[in-house]
Each structure stands twice: as C-alpha cells, then as structure tokens.
C-alpha positions as CSV (number, residue, x, y, z in Angstrom):
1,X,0.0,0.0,0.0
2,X,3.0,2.6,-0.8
3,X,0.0,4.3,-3.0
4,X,0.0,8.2,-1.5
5,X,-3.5,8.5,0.2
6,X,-4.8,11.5,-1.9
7,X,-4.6,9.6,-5.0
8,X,-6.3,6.2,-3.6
9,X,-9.7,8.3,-4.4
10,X,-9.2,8.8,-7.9
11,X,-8.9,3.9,-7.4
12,X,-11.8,3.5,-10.4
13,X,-12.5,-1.0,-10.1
14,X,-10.0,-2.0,-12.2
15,X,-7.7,0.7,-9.7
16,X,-8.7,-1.4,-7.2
17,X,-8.1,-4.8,-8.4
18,X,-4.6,-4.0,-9.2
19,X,-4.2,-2.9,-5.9
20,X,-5.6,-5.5,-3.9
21,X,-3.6,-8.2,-6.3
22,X,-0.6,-6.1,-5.7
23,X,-1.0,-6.3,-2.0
24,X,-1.3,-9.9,-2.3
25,X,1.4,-10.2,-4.3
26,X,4.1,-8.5,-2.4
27,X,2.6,-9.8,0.6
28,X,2.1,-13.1,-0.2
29,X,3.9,-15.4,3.0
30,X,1.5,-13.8,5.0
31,X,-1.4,-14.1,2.6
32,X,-0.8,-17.7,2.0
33,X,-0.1,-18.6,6.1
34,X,-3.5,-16.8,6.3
35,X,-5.5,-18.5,4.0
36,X,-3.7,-21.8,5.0
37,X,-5.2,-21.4,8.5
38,X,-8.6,-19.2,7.9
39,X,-9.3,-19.6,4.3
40,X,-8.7,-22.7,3.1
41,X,-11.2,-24.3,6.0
42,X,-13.7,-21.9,5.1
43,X,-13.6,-22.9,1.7
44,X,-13.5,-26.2,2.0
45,X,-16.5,-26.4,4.2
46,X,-18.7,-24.0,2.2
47,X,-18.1,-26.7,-0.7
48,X,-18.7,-29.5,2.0
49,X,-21.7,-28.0,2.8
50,X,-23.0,-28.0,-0.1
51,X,-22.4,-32.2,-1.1
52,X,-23.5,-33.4,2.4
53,X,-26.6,-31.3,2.5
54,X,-27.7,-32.7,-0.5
55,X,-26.8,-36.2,0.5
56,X,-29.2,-35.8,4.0
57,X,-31.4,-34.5,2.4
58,X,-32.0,-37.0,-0.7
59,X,-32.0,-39.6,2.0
60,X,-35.1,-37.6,3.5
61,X,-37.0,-37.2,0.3
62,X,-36.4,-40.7,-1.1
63,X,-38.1,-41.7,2.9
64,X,-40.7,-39.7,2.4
65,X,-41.6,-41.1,-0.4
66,X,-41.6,-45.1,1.0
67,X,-43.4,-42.9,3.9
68,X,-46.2,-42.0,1.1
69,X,-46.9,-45.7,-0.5
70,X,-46.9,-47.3,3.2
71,X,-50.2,-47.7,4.7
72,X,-50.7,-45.7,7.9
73,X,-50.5,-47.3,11.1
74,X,-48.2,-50.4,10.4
75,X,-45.3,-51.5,11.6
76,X,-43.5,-50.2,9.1
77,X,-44.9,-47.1,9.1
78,X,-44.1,-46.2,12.3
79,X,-40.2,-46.7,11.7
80,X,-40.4,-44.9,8.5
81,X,-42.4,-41.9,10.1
82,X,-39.4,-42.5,13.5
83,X,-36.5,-42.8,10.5
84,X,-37.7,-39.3,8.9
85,X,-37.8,-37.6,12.4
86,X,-34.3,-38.4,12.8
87,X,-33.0,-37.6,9.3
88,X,-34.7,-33.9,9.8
89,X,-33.0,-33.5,12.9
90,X,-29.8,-34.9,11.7
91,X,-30.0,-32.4,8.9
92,X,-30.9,-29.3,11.1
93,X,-28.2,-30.1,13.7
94,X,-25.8,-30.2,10.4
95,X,-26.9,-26.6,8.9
96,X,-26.4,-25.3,12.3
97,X,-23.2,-26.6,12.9
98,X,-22.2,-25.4,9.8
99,X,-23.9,-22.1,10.0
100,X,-21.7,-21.7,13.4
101,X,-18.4,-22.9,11.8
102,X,-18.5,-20.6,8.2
103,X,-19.3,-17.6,10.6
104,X,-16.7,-18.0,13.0
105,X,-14.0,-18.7,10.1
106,X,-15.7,-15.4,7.7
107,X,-14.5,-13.2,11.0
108,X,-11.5,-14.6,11.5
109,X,-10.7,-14.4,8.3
110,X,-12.2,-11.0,7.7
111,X,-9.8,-9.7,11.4
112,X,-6.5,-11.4,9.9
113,X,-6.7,-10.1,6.3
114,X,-8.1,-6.2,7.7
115,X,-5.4,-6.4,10.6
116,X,-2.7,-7.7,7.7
117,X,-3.7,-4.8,5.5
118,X,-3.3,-2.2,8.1
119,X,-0.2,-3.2,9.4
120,X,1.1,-2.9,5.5
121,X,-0.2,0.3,5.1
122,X,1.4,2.2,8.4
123,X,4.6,-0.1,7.7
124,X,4.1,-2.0,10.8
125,X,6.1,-5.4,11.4
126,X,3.5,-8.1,10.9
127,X,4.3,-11.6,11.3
128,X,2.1,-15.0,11.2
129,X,1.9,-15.4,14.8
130,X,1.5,-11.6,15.5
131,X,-1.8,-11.9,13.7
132,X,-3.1,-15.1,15.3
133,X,-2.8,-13.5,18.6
134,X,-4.2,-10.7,17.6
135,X,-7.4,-12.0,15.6
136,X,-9.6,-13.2,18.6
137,X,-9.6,-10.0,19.8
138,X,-10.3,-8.4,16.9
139,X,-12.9,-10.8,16.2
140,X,-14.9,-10.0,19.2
141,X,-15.5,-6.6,17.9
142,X,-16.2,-7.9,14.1
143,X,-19.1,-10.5,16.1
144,X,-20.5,-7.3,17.7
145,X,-21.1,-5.7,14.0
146,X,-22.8,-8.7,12.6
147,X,-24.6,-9.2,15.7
148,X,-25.8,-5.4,15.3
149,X,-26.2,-6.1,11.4
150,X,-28.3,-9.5,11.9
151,X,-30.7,-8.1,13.9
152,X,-31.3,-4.8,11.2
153,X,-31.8,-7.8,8.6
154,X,-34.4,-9.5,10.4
155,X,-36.1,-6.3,10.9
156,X,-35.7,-5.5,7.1
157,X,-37.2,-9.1,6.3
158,X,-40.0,-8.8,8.6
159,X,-41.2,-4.9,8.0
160,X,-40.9,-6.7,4.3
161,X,-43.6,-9.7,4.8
162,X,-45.8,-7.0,6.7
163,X,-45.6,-5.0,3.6
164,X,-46.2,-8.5,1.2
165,X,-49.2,-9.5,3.8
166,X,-50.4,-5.2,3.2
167,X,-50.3,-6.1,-0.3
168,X,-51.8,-9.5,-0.1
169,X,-55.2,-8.4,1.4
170,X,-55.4,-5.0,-0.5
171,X,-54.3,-5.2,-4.1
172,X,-53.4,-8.7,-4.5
173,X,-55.9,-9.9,-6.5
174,X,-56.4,-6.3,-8.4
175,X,-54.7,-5.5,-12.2
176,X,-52.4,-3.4,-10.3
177,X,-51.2,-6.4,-7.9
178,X,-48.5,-7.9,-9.8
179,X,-46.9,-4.7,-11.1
180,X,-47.0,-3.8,-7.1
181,X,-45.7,-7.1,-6.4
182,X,-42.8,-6.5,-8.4
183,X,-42.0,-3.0,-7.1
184,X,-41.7,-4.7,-4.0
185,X,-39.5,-7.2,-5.1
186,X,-36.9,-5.2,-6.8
187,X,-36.6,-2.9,-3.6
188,X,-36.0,-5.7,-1.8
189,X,-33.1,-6.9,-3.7
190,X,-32.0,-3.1,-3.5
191,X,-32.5,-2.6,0.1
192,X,-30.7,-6.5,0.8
193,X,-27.4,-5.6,-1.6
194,X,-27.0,-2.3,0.2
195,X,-27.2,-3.8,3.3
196,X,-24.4,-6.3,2.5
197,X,-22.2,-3.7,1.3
198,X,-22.9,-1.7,4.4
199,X,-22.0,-4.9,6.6
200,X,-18.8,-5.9,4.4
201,X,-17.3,-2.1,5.0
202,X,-18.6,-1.9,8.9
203,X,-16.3,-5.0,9.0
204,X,-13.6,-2.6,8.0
205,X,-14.8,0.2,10.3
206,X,-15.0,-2.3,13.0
207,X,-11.0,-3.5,13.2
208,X,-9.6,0.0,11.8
209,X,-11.4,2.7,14.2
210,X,-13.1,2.9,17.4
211,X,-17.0,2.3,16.6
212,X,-18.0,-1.5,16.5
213,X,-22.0,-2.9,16.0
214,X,-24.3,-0.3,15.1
215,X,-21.9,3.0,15.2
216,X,-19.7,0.9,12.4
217,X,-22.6,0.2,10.3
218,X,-23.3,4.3,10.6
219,X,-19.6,4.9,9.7
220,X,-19.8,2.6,6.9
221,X,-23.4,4.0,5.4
222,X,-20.9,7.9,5.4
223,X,-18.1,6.3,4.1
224,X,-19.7,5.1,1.0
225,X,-21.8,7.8,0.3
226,X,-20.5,9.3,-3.3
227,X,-19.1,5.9,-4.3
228,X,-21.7,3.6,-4.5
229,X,-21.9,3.0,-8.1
230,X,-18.4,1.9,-8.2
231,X,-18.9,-0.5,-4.9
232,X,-22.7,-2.3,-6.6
233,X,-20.1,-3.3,-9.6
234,X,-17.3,-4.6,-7.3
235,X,-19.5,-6.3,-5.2
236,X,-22.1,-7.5,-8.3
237,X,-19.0,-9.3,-9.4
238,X,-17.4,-10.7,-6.6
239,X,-20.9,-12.4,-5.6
240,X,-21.8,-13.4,-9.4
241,X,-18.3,-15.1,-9.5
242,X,-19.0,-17.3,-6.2
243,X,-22.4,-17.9,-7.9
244,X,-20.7,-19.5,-11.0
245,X,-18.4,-21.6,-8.6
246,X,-21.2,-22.8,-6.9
247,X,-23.6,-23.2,-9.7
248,X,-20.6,-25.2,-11.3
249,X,-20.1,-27.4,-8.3
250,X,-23.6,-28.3,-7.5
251,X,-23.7,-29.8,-11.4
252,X,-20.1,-31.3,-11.7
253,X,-19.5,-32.2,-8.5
254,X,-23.2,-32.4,-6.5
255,X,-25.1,-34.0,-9.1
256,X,-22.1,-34.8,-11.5
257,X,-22.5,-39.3,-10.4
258,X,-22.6,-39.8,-14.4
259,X,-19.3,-37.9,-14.7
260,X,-17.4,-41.2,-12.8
261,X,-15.7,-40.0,-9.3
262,X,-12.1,-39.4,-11.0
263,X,-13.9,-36.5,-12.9
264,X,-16.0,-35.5,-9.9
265,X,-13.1,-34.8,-7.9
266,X,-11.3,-33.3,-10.2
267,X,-14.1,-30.4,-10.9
268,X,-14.1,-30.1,-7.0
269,X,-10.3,-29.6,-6.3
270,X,-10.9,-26.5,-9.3
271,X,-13.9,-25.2,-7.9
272,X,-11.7,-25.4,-4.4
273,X,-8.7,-23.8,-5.4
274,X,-11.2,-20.9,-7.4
275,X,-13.1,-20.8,-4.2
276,X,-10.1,-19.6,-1.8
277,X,-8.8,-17.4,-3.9
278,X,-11.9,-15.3,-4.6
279,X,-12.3,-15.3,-0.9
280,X,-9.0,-13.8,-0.2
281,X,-9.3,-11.5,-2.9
282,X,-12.7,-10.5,-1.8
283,X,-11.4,-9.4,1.4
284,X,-8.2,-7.5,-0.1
285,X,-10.4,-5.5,-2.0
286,X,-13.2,-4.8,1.0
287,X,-9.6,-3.1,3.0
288,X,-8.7,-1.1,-0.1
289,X,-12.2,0.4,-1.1
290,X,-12.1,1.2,2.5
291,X,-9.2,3.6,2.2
292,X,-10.5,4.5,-1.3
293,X,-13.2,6.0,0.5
294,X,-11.9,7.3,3.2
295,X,-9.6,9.2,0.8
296,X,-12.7,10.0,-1.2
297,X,-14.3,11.9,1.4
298,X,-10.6,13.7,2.6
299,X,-10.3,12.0,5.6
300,X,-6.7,11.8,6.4
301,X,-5.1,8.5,7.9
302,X,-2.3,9.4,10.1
303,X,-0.4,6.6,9.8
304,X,1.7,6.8,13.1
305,X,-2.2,7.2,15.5
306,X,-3.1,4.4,13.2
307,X,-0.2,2.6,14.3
308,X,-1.3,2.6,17.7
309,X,-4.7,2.5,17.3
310,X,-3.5,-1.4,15.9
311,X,-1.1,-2.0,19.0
312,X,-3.5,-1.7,21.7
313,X,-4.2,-5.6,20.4
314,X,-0.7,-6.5,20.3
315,X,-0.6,-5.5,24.2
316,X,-4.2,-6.8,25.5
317,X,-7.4,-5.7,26.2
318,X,-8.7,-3.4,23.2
319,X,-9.0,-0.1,24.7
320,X,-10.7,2.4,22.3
321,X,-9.3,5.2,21.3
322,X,-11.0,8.4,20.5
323,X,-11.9,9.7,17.1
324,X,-9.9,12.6,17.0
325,X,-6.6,10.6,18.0
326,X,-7.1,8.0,15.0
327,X,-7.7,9.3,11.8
328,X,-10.2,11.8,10.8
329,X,-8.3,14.9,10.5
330,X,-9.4,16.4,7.2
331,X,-6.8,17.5,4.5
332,X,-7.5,20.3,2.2
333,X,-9.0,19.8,-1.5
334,X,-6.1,20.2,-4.1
C-alpha cells in the first residue's frame, strides 16, 4: 500500500483490483499462512456444505416417499415416520453446525486479512503469529457488528412480509397487484445488496477505528456515500463469481454421479482452489475500497495514530481510542 492516500480516491474498479492483487502479491507469506489457516477451512466447508446437504437431504425425500406408498398405522410405518424424524433433525443439527463454523471462520478471516492490510499500510512489522494473537480480539469486535447487522436484517425481512401481507389483502388480486408485487420485489433486492455492502465495509470500520455494532454500520453508510456505483459493480461481481463456482459445483461435483468420481473430484479440487482465492481477494479489495473511501471523502489516515490504534491488540485488552486521535483529520482539497 505505498499508494500516497490522496490519489487512492481517484482507485476506479480496475484501480482497485490491481491494488488489492498487488498487496497480495508482495505480501504473499502472510497471505498464504492466512489462507492456509482461515481460508482454506472456510472454503472447504462451504463446498462440504453444499455435497453433504444434498446427500441428507436425498435420504429424506427418497423416505418420504416409502413414507407415502406405506399404509398408515403399520409397523412399518411407524419406523419410516421414527427414521424421517431423525433424518430432519440430523439435517438441522448439520446446517447449524455449519452455519456456526463458516461464521466463525468469515470473522476470523475477515480480522486477519483487515489487521494484515493495516499493518502494511502504516509499515508496521507483521508476522504470522503476531496476527493469530491478535485476531480473537479483533474478532470480538467484528461479532458485535454482525450481531448489530443480523438483527437490522431480520427487521428488514420482517417490516418486508408486513408489507407482502399489506399487499396481499389490498391489491393482491387487483390489475395493479402484480406490477406492485414486483415493485416490492426489486426494492427488496436493493435494500438486501445495500445492506451487505454496508455490513462488508462496517467489517472494516469495525477493526480500523473505534466504533464497532451499530456506530460501524453508521460509519460505513458515510463512508460510501458518493461511491456507491463503483462498490454495486465490485461487489455484483465478486458475488456473481461465487455464484458460478457454486452453480458449477452443485452440477459437476453435487449432481455430477454420471461424470465417474475421477472427474468429480477433479471439478471439485478447481472449484476449491477458485473458491479460496476469490475469498482472499474478496477481502483485499473490502480493505482497499475502504481507504479509497476514506480518501474519497478527505479524511486523512495518520499513519503513526493508526499505528497505535493497531497495538493496543498486540498489548491486551482493546481499549478504544478516541476519534480525533485516529484518523479523521481532514486534508484540504487540491
């Protein structure tokens, strides 16, 4: 990050792409020590996921279905209907252990590669084990801000079936429904994407300066102000290219038996090694549009109050500092 902070606001996407592959690049011990302890298990268990949650719950549907042509209160019926209790809590007890594991790997993941970048940038020694002592504290504060951020999207997802149920019993069955219908939709969408690029910068916000949980997510929504345009394309991508990855695996690898399991394993070693990477370049370029806007908006980084801002975690307990000591002094327009 030896880019001069005035000129990170004039980073356009492809700006930013060469930046964050050029922090990788340079950096790229710690990057790889990084995503060989937080990455590489996320990745793998997102694609894990994916194969053993179809397996469970084939085995449900295809019990179901002896369930359906059995005649109701036979033997057989009764362990069918005891064998399809179990399978449904065998699958629920799976989604929420992995639900538990993919979010406490994304933070740590998301602390590591933020704290990494930040180190880089105020030429701070950073070292392998430096960060691993350093990310559970970090990741407390990051668990705070999707804590704060979960509970605005169930909010958001609720006020939105009140407005669906409004709809429902006023205009649903009108000429005008469907058009309506389809408003509501598309602000959805809207509403859900700008919430997920104000969670992914909070993140940021959350390891860099004092706020944490809701005063992060208000940082973040000021931060991006003026550059949102440029942020719906970065982000469009980086989520249409995990869609592809996915989409590829469920058919190649999922539902792929007729490819033979050589092939199978093969598409899911690519789709693993695509997987990681997009990841850790995800969360590169999440750090740098986070100094592209903070450049964007003339809010100065001093370097040396960042510097310490980042080793009250080397030394213990966070202690917060204040907002005037870290880095929003203002520098003048040129």
């Amino acid at each position: 990050m030896d880019r001069e902070q005035e000129e990170m606001q004039f980073l356009g996407i492809f700006g930013i792409y060469k930046e964050a592959y050029k922090v990788i690049l340079t950096w790229r011990k710690i990057f790889s020590q990084i995503t060989l302890a937080f990455i590489l298990p996320l990745s793998f268990i997102f694609l894990a996921h994916m194969e053993i949650s179809n397996l469970l719950f084939s085995k449900i549907i295809h019990t179901d279905r002896e369930l359906d042509y059995t005649r109701e209160g036979t033997k057989k019926y009764h362990k069918l209907t005891q064998l399809i209790s179990k399978e449904w809590t065998y699958f629920w007890l799976f989604e929420a252990l992995y639900l538990t594991f993919f979010l406490i790997l994304s933070l740590l993941s998301t602390a590591a590669v933020v704290y990494t970048i930040a180190c880089i940038y105020t030429g701070k020694e950073v070292s392998f084990n430096k960060v691993l002592s350093v990310v559970p504290k970090v990741w407390k504060r990051l668990m705070v801000t999707f804590l704060c951020s979960f509970a605005a999207l169930i909010v958001y997802i609720v006020v939105t079936i009140i407005v669906i149920f409004i709809w429902a019993v006023s205009i649903g069955n009108t000429v005008l429904g469907f058009p309506f219908l389809c408003v509501i939709f598309i602000l959805y969408l809207v509403g859900l994407v700008y919430m997920t690029i104000i969670w992914h910068l909070a993140s940021v916000v959350s390891v860099l300066e004092e706020s944490c949980g809701f005063g992060a997510v208000v940082k973040s929504h000021g931060l991006i102000k003026g550059k949102w345009c440029m942020t719906i394309v970065v982000f469009f991508k980086l989520n249409f290219s995990l869609w592809i990855i996915e989409r590829v695996f469920q058919a190649l690898v999922v539902r792929g038996w007729s490819l033979g399991m050589v092939n199978r394993v093969s598409y899911g070693i690519v789709c693993f090694l695509l997987l990681f990477k997009l990841i850790l370049f995800g969360l590169v370029i999440q750090t740098v549009i986070y100094f592209v806007c903070k450049s964007y908006h003339h809010e100065n980084i001093d370097k040396s109050a960042l510097s310490d801002h980042l080793e009250v975690y080397d030394l213990g307990e966070y202690i917060p500092l204040k907002a005037k000591d870290v880095q929003l002094e203002h520098y003048d327009r040129v």
